[in-house]
N, C-alpha and C positions, 0 to 999 in steps of 0.2 A: 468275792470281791473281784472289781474290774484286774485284768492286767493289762500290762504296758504296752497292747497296741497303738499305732499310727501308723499314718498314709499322708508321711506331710509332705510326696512328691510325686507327682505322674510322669510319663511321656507319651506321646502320639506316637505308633510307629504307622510302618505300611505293612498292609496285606497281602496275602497272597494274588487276592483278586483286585489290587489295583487300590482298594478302601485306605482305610484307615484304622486303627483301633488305640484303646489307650490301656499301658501299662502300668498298673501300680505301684508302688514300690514299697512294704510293709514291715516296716519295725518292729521288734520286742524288745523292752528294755533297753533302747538306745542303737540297737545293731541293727541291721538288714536282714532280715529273715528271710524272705521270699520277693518276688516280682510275679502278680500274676495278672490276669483279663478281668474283664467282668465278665465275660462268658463264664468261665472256668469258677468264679463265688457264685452265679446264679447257680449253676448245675449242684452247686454242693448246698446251696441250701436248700434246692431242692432234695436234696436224699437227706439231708437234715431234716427235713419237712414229715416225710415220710416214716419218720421213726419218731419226730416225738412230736408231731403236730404242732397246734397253732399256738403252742406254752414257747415258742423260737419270737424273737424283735422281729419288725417289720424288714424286709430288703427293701435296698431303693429299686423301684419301678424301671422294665425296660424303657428306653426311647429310640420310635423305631425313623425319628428323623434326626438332620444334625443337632447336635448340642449345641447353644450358645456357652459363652465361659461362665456364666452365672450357673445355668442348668450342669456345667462339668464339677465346678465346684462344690453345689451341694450333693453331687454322685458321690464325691470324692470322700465328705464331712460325714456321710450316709454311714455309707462303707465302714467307713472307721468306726463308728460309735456298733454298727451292728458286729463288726469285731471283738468290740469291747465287752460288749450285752453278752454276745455269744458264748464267751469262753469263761464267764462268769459262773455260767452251770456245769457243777460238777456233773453233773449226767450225761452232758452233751462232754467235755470234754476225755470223759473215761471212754465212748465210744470207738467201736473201731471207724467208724462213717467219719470220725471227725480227725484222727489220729491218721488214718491211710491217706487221707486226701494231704495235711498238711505236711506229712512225710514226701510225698511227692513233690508239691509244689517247691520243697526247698530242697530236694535233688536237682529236681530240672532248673531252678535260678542257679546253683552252681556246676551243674553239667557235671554232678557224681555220678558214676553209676553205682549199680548195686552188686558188690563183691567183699568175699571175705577182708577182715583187715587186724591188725593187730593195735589196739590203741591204749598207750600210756596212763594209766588213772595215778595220780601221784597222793600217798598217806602223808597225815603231817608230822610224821616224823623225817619226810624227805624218800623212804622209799618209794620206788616203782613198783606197780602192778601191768603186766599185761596180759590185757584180755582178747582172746578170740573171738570178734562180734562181725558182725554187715556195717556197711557203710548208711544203711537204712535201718539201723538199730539207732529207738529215741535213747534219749535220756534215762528213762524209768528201764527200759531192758538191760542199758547199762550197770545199771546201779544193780540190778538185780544178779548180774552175770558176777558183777564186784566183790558183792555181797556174799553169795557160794562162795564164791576163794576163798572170804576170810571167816566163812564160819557165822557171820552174823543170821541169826533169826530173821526167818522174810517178814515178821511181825512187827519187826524194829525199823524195817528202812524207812516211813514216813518220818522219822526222826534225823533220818542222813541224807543227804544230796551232792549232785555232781555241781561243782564248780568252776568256771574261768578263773585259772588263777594268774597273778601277772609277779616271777619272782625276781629279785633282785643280786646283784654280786657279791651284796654287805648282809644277804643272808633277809633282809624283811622283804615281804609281802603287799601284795593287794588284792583284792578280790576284786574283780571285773564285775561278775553278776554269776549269780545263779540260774543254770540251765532251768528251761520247763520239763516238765516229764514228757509233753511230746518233740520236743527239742533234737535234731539230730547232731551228737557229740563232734561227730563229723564234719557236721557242715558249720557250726558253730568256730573251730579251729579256725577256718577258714574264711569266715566273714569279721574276726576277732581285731584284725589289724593290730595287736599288741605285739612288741616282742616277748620274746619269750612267756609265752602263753601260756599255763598248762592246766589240764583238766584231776582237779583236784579234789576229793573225800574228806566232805565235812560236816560236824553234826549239825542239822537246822532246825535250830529254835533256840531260841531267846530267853529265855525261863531257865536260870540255872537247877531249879528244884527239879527240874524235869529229870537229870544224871537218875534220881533213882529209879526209874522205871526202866533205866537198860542195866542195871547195875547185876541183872543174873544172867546174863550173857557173857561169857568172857572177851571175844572179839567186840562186843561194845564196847565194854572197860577198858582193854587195851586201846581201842580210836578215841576213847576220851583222854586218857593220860596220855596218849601221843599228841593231843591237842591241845592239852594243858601248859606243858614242856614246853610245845612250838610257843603259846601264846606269853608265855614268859619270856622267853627268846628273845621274841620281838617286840615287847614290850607293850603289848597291847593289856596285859593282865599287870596290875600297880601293886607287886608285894610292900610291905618294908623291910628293912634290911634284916631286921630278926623272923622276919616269915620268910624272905628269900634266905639263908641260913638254914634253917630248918625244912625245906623244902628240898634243897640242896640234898643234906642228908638222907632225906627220904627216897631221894632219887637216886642215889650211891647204892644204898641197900637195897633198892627195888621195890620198895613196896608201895605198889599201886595204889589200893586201899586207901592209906594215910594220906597219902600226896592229894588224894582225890581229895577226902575230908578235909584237909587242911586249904585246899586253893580253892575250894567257897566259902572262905572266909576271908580271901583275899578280893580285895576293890578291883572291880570292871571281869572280877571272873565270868567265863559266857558270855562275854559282851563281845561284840565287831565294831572295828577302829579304822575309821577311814583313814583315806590316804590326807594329807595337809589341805586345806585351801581357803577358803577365806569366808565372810558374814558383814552382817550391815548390822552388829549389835556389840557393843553399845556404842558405835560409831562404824562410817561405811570402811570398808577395806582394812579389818582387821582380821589378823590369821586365826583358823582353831580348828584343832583338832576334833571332831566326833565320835565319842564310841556309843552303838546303841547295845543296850540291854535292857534283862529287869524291868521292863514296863519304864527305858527312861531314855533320854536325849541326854546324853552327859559332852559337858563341851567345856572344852579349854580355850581359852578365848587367849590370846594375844595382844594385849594394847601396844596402839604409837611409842611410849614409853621402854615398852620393852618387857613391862610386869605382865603376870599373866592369870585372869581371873576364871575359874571354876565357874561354871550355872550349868545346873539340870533341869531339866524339864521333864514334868511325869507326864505319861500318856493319857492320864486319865482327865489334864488340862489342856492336851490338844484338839482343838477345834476341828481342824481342817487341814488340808495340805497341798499343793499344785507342783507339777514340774511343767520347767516353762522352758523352751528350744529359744535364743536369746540370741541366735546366728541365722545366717543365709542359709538355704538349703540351694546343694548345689545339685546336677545331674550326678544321680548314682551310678549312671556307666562310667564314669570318670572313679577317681582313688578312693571318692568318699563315699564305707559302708557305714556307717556309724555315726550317730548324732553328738557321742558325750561329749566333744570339746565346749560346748557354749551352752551350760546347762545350769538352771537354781532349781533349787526345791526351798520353798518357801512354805511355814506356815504357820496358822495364827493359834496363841497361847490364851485359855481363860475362856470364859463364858463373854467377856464384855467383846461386843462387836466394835469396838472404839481401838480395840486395842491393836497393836503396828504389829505385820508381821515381819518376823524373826527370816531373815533370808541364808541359805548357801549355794554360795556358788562354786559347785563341786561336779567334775564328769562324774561321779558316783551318783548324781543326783538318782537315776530308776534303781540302784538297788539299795539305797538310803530309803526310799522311797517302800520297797519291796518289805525291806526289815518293819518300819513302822506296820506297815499290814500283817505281818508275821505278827508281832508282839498284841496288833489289835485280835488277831484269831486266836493266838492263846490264853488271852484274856478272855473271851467269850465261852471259851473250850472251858477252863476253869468256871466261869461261872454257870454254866449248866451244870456242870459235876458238881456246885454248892448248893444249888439249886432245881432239883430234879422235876418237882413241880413245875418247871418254865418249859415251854415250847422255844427250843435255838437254834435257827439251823448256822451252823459256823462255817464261816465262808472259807475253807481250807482245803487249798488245788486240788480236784482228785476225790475227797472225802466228804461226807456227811453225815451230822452227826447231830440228831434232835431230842426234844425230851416235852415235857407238858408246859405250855406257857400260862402263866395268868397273867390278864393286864395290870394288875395291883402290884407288878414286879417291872414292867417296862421300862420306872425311868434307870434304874442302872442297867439295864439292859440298852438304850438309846443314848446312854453315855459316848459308846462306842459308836453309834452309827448316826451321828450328828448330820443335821443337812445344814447345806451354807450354797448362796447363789453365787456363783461366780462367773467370771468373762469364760463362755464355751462348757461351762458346768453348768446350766443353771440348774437349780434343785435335783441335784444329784450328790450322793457324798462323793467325797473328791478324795480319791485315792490317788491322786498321781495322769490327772489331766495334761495331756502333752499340747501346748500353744505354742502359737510361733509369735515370737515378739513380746514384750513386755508385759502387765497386767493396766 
């Protein structure tokens, strides 16, 4: 699946030889990643080229005279989608060709360099970990350096990831976004603009059935029930008072085990709960809460009144889905790294093309956005393992993972990968399309 590239700003600078050139400015998930040339993306897809030939998206064409604004802007739209295309394959993305070049590029936009460091990974239980890594160590090294300390199985970490955490004084939570594996942990602190930020160990995925596949490890077990605890906490996990009670107990005496059993039987267990903000259902500007899990969009709706109604939505009746930039974009030499302030993720419920989409308008919009693609690749992932005769390749960062297909099995297989034409999408699935301005 696509991820959350864009290039929604340029600048012209000067040359050294008097020219001119233009600088991109390139987003993941809402934040400022890098600023690089076209020079500097033609040279890499050239050595991209070189390794896996002509299975790479088109690059946009040099131009060896001036640009008009029409001709800069479709360099611009180029760029971006060949970004998208790009990092869609797991092949190209496990590369070192593709990992050393983007490692670079977002050293040199923050002017790191490369040296020992010692950097903070925080457990949800509150403790600190620190680890001895480079300021050029991605995401995935980190996790791996993490992962030694506490014993976990290197078998196990596609199941765990590094995250932007944003924490609070009353003790709750937010999750920013999940790091990419080529991500540098480093540079990510510092293009974060949150307070209190911190780079946090948490399990990733969506499928609470999943616990039992780490459950013969004991440092799994122990980062689940430390995640368990926290999510009770902060209330993101809905015991009732005779399961919190008894939970309670379980946690007195220690026993991991039971606690574990017992809190997947409790409502939104596994699930992620956004932070507050608001929806156009079933009237515009009312508040609700989000938590996704379980193949579902669970939403606490808030009316004018004050009452507060329940609706789910299963993933298996969503359509489609877009994140839409709803603000100005300013120069990014100025304060602003990061797009989340003015951000929906919108999308539509059901088979019927009649039917209104469901809007939030939430700065989480790209990792709301992230979660719904997580829950569609586990769904896929199970259904290959139910179905072994299917050919699947499951769009899951990093990994691939196939099996025999027949077309007599396709339509719940194309459940998941519905196409829908949209404004800047067209016939494309829409995973999380970044527009400027409305639909």
């Amino acid at each position: 699946m696509k991820m959350h590239f864009c290039i929604p700003v340029s600048q012209q600078r000067p040359d050294a030889l008097g020219g001119r050139y233009v600088l991109y400015s390139v987003f993941l998930d809402g934040f400022l990643f890098c600023k690089v040339r076209y020079s500097q993306l033609h040279r890499w897809n050239e050595q991209l080229r070189r390794v896996f030939g002509n299975c790479l998206p088109p690059f946009p064409t040099k131009h060896y005279l001036a640009m008009t604004a029409s001709m800069a802007e479709e360099r611009r739209d180029r760029l971006e989608r060949y970004l998208q295309t790009v990092t869609a394959d797991p092949r190209v993305t496990r590369s070192d060709v593709f990992t050393e070049f983007l490692t670079l590029v977002q050293m040199h936009t923050l002017n790191i360099p490369t040296k020992k460091t010692s950097l903070a990974v925080f457990l949800p239980d509150g403790r600190r970990i620190d680890v001895e890594v480079l300021t050029s160590d991605t995401a995935e090294r980190v996790l791996e350096v993490v992962a030694h300390k506490l014993g976990l199985y290197p078998e196990l970490l596609g199941y765990f990831g590094l995250f932007l955490i944003r924490c609070f004084p009353e003790g709750k939570l937010s999750v920013v976004k999940k790091l990419a594996d080529f991500e540098l942990p480093c540079a990510s602190l510092q293009t974060s603009e949150v307070e209190d930020c911190k780079i946090g160990l948490r399990k990733w995925y969506l499928d609470p059935a999943l616990d039992s596949m780490l459950m013969d490890c004991r440092a799994a077990g122990d980062l689940l029930y430390m995640q368990a605890v926290q999510d009770i906490e902060i209330e993101w996990v809905k015991p009732t008072q005779a399961q919190r009670e008894e939970l309670k107990a379980l946690q007195e005496k220690e026993n991991q085990t039971k606690f574990l059993e017992l809190s997947q039987e409790v409502r939104h267990y596994g699930y992620i709960q956004l932070d507050p903000c608001t929806c156009n259902h079933p009237e515009p500007g009312c508040g609700v809460v989000l938590s996704i899990g379980n193949n579902e969009i669970s939403c606490c709706v808030t009316l004018p009144d004050g009452q507060t109604q329940d609706i789910a939505f299963q993933m298996s009746g969503v359509k489609c889905w877009q994140v839409t930039f709803l603000g100005t974009l300013l120069d990014t030499d100025g304060p602003q790294r990061t797009l989340n302030q003015n951000l929906e993720l919108r999308f539509q419920y059901s088979e019927d093309s009649q039917q209104p989409w469901f809007v939030v308008y939430t700065k989480q919009a790209f990792f709301l956005s992230s979660c719904l693609k997580k829950m569609i690749s586990e769904k896929m992932s199970k259904l290959a393992e139910e179905n072994p005769e299917m050919q699947i390749e499951v769009p899951e960062q990093g990994r691939s993972k196939k099996q025999p297909f027949q077309l007599s099995q396709q339509k719940d297989y194309f459940n998941f990968l519905r196409k829908s034409k949209m404004k800047k999408a067209e016939d494309e699935c829409v995973w999380g399309t970044l527009t400027e301005g409305g639909l």
